[in-house]
C-alpha positions as CSV (number, residue, x, y, z in Angstrom):
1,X,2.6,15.3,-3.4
2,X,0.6,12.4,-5.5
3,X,1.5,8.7,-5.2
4,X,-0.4,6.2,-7.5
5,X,-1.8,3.1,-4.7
6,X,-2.0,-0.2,-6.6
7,X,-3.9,-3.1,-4.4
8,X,-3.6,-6.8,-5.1
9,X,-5.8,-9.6,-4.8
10,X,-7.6,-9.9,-1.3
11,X,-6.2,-6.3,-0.5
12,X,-8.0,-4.9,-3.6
13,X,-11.7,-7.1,-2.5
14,X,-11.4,-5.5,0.9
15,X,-11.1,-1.9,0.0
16,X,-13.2,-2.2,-3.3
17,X,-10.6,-0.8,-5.5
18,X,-7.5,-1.4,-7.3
19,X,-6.2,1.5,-7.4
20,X,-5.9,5.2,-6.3
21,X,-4.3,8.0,-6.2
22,X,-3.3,9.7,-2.7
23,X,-2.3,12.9,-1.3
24,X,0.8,12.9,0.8
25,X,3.8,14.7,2.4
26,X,7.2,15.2,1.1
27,X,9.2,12.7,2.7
28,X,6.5,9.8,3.4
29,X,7.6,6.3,3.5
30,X,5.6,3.1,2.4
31,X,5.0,2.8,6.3
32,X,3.5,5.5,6.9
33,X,1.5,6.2,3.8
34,X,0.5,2.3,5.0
35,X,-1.1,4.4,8.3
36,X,-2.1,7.0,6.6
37,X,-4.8,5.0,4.5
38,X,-5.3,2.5,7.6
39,X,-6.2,5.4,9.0
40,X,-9.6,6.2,7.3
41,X,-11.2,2.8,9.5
42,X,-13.5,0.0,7.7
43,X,-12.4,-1.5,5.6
44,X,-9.0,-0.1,5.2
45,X,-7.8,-1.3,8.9
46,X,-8.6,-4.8,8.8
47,X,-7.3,-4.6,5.3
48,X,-3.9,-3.3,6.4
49,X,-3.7,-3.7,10.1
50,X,-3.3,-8.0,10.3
51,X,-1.0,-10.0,11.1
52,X,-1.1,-11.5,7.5
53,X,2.6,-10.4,5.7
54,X,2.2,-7.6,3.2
55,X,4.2,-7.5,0.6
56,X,5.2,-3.5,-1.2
57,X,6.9,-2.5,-4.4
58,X,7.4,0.8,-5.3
59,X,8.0,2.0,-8.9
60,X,7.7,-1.8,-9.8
61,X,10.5,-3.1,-7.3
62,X,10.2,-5.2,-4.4
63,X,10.6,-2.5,-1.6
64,X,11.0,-2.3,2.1
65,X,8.8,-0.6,4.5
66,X,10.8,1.9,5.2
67,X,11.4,2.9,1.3
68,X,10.5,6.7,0.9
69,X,8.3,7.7,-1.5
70,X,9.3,10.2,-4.2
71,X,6.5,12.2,-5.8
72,X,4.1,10.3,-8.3
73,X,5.8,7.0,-7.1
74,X,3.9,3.6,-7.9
75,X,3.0,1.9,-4.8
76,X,1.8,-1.8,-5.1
77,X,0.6,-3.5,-1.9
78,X,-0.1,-7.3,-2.0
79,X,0.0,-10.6,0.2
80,X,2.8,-13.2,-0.9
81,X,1.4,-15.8,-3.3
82,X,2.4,-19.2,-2.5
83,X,2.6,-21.8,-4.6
84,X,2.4,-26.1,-4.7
């Protein structure tokens, strides 16, 4: 199955995209399609792999990590903005 990647802000200046689509299996959650593209190395590990908070929505809702993924789901990954 397809999901559609969205990236955010620094996410999307690390990887040099801002969005793509991916190839994954039925059943995937946002954590592990998370591995899956960490998985490829540089740039894509330091991008995902840090201790930095990473924020998901999926279909265009805030989403937990653990949120399966349906076929051609949405999948937004960003830092939290903060504000002053």
């Amino acid at each position: 199955m397809k999901v559609q990647v969205l990236f955010f802000g620094e996410l999307r200046e690390t990887v040099g995209t801002a969005s793509e689509s991916v190839d994954v299996i039925a059943g995937i959650s946002v954590s592990d399609l998370i591995d899956q593209l960490a998985e490829r190395g540089e740039p894509w590990q330091s991008a995902l792999r840090t201790s930095d908070p990473l924020r998901v929505a999926v279909n265009q809702e805030m989403a937990a990590l653990k949120t399966p993924l349906t076929d051609g789901a949405e999948v937004a990954l960003f830092r939290p903005v903060t504000g002053g």
